[in-house]
C-alpha positions in Angstrom: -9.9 5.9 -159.0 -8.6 8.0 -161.8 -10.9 10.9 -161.3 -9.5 10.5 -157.6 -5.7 10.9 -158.7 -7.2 13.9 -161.4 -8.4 15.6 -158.5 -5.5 15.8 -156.5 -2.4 15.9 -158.6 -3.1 19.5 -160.0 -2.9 21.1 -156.4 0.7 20.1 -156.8 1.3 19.4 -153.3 1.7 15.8 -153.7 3.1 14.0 -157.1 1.5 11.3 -159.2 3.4 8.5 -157.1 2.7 9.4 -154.0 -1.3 10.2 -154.5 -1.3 6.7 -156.0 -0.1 5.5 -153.1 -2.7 6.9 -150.9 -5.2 5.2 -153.2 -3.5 1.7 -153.1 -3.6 1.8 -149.2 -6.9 2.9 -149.0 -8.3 0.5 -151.8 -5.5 -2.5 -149.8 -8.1 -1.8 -146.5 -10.9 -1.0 -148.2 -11.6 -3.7 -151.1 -13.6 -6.5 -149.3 -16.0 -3.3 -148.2 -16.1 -1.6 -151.4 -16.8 -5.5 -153.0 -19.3 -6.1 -150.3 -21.2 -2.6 -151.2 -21.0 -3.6 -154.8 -23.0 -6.5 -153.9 -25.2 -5.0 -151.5 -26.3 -1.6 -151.0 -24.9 0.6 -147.8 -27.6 -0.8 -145.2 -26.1 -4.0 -146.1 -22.6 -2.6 -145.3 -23.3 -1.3 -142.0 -25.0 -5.0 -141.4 -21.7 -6.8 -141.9 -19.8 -4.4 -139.9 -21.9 -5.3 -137.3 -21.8 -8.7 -137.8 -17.5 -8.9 -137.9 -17.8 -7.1 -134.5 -20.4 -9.6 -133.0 -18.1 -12.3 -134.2 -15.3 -10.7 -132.6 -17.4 -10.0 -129.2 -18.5 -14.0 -128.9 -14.5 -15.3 -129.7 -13.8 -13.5 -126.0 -16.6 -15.0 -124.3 -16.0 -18.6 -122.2 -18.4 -21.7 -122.4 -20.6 -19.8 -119.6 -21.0 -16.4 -121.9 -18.2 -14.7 -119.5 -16.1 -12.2 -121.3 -12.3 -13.6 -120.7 -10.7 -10.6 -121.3 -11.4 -6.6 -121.9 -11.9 -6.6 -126.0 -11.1 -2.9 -127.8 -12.6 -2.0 -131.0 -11.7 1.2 -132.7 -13.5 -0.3 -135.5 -14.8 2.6 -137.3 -18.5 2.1 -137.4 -18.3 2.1 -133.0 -16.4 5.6 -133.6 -19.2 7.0 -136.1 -22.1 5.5 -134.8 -21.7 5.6 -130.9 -18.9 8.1 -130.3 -19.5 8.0 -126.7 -19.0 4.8 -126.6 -15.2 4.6 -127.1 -14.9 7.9 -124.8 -16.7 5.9 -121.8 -14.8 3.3 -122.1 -11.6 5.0 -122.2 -12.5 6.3 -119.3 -13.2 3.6 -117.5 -10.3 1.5 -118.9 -7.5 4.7 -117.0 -10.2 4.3 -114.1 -9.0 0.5 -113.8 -5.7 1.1 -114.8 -4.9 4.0 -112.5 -6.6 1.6 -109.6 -4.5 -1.4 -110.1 -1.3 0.8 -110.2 -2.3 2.1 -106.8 -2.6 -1.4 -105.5 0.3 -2.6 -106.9 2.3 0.4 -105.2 0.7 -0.2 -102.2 2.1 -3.7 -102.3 5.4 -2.3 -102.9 5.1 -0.2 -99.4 5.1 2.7 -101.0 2.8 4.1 -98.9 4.8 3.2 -95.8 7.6 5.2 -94.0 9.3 2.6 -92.5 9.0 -0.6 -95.0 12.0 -2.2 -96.5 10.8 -4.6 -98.7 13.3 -7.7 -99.5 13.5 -7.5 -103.1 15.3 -11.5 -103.2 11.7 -12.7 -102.0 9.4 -10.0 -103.6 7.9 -8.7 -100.0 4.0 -7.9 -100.2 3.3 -5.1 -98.0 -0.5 -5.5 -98.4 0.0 -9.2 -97.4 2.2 -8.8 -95.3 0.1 -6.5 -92.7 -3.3 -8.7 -93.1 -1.3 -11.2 -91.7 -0.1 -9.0 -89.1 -4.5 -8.3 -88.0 -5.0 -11.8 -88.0 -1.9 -12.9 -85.9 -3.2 -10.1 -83.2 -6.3 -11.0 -83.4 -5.5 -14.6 -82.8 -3.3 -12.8 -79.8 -6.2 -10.5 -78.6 -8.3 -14.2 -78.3 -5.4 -15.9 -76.4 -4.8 -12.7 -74.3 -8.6 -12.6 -73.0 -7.8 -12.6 -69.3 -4.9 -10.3 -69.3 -5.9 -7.0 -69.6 -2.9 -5.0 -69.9 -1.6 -7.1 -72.9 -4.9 -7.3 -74.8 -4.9 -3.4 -74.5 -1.4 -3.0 -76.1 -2.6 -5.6 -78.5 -5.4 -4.0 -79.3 -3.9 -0.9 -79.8 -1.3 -2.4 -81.9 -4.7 -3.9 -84.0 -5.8 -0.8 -84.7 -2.5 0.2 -85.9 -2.4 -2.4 -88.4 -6.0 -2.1 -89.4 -5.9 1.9 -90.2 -2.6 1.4 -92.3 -4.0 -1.7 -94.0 -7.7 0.7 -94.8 -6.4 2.0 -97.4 -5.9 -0.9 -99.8 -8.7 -2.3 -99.0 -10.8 0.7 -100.4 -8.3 0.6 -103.5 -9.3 -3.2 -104.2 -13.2 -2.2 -103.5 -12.8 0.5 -106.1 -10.9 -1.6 -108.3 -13.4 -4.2 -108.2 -16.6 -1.9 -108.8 -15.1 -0.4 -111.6 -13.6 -3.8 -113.3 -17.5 -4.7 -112.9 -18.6 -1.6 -114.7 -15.7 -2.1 -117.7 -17.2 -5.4 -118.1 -20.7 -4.5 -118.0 -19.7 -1.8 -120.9 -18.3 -4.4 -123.2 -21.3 -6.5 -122.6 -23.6 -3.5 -124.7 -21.5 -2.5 -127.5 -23.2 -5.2 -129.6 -26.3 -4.1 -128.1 -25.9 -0.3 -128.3 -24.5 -0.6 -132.3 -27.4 -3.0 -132.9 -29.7 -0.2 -131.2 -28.5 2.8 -133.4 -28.2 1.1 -136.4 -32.3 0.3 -136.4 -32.4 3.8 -135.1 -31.0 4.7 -138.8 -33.3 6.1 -141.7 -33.4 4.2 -145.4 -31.5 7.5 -146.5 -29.2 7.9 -144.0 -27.0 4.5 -144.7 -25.1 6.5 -147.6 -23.9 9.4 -145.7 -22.8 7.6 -142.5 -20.8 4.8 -144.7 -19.1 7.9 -147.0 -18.3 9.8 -144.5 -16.3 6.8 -143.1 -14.7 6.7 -146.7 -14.0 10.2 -146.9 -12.4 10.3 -142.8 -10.1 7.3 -144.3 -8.8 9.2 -147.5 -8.4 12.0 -145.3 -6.3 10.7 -142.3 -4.0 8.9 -145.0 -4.2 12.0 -147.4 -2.8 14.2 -144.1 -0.4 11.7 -143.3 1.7 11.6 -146.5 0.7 15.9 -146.7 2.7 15.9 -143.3 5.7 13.2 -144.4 6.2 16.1 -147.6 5.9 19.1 -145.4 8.4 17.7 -142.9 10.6 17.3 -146.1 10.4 21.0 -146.8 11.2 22.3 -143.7 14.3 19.6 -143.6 15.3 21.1 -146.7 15.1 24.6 -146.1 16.6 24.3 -142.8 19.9 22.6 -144.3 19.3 25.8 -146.7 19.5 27.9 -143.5 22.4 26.5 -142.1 23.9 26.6 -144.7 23.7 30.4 -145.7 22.5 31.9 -142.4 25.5 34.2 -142.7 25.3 36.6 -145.1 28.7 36.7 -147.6 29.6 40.2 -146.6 29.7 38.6 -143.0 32.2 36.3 -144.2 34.0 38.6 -146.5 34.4 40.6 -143.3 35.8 37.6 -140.7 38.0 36.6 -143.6 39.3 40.3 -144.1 39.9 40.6 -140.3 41.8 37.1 -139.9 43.9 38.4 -143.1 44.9 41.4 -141.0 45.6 39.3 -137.8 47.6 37.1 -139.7 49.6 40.0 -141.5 50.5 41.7 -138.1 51.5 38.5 -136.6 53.8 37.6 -139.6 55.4 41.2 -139.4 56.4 40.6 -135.4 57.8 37.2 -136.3 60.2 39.2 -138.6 58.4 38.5 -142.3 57.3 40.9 -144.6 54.1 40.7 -146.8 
């Protein structure tokens, strides 16, 4: 720790205070790891890891193994070990999102021209037009022998069943890729266990510092940006305050003397 502080309090860009700080958050979300490595070596580090998300993948599943809800790790052995991870499921997480927006617009009648939904009891467009297919079917059936009025029902059918297509692609969508979130969650345990027995003996110790060394550096760049934002705050009160050079001023102020002279000699006063 002290060779830490010697190392950075020369550059000058941070003071003694504030680079102890940086070390006292780090060492605040770092000491149970740095203990654990005491006691173990970094293998033995990346195991536990491992085991806190396992524990944290099994507290979301039901009695029947069923995830209950979407987890999301950012731990930072997922980030370091299987990168793509996180990316694919990001992706997959807007895909779901985006999907159930659409559906939920739908349901609004957004899509619809003519739909004036009755905000007092929270109209469901969706709904609203599957009941519509099954009432004319149900008048198709009871219409059999009349041909004329099964044709305008019919027609009237396939009305309601073109402008009802589209949500029920959205909710086929929605559901494949809800399927394929899950399915995604299911292997991180799986995929970290997989790469961690793909590691070599010697290659423990550079994955675990370079954790370390991503840490000090995102909390090293965010106090390096809280000061910078400080300089530019003070040097743009600086600015404001002398943007105008003093001949400038010396200038306004000799011109308002002169305005101020030649309207006190037409009032009748003399300098």
């Amino acid at each position: 720790m002290n060779s830490f502080g010697a190392a950075l309090v020369p550059v000058g860009l941070l003071d003694t205070f504030k680079v102890a700080g940086v070390i006292a958050t780090w060492w605040g979300d770092a000491e149970y790891e740095m203990k654990t490595l005491a006691n173990n070596d970094f293998a033995g580090l990346v195991e536990s890891w491992i085991t806190t998300i396992r524990a944290e993948f099994e507290g979301y599943l039901d009695e029947k193994g069923k995830l209950v809800q979407v987890i999301h790790t950012d731990h930072k052995l997922v980030i370091a070990l299987i990168p793509e991870y996180k990316r694919e499921l990001e992706e997959l997480e807007a895909q779901v999102t985006q999907l159930s927006e659409e559906r939920a617009a739908f349901e609004r009648g957004e899509s619809a021209d003519d739909y004036e939904p009755d905000e007092e009891s929270g109209s469901d467009y969706a709904k609203e037009l599957a009941e519509r297919v099954k009432d004319l079917k149900a008048q198709i059936k009871d219409a059999a022998k009349d041909t004329s009025q099964e044709k305008r029902l019919k027609a009237k059918l396939e009305e309601a069943e073109e402008a009802l297509a589209p949500y029920t692609e959205i909710k086929k969508q929605l559901k494949v890729a809800k399927a394929k979130l899950e399915d995604r969650v299911n292997q991180l345990v799986a995929e970290l266990e997989a790469a961690r027995a793909g590691l070599l003996a010697d290659e423990f110790a550079p994955l675990v510092l370079n954790m370390i060394y991503s840490e000090l550096r995102t909390l090293l760049e965010t106090y390096v940006t809280d000061h910078r934002r400080a300089v530019i705050s003070a040097i743009e009160k600086y600015w404001d305050k002398y943007a105008v050079p003093l001949t400038t001023l010396f200038t306004a102020r000799k011109e308002a003397e002169t305005q101020l002279e030649s309207h006190m000699q037409r009032l009748g006063y003399d300098s």
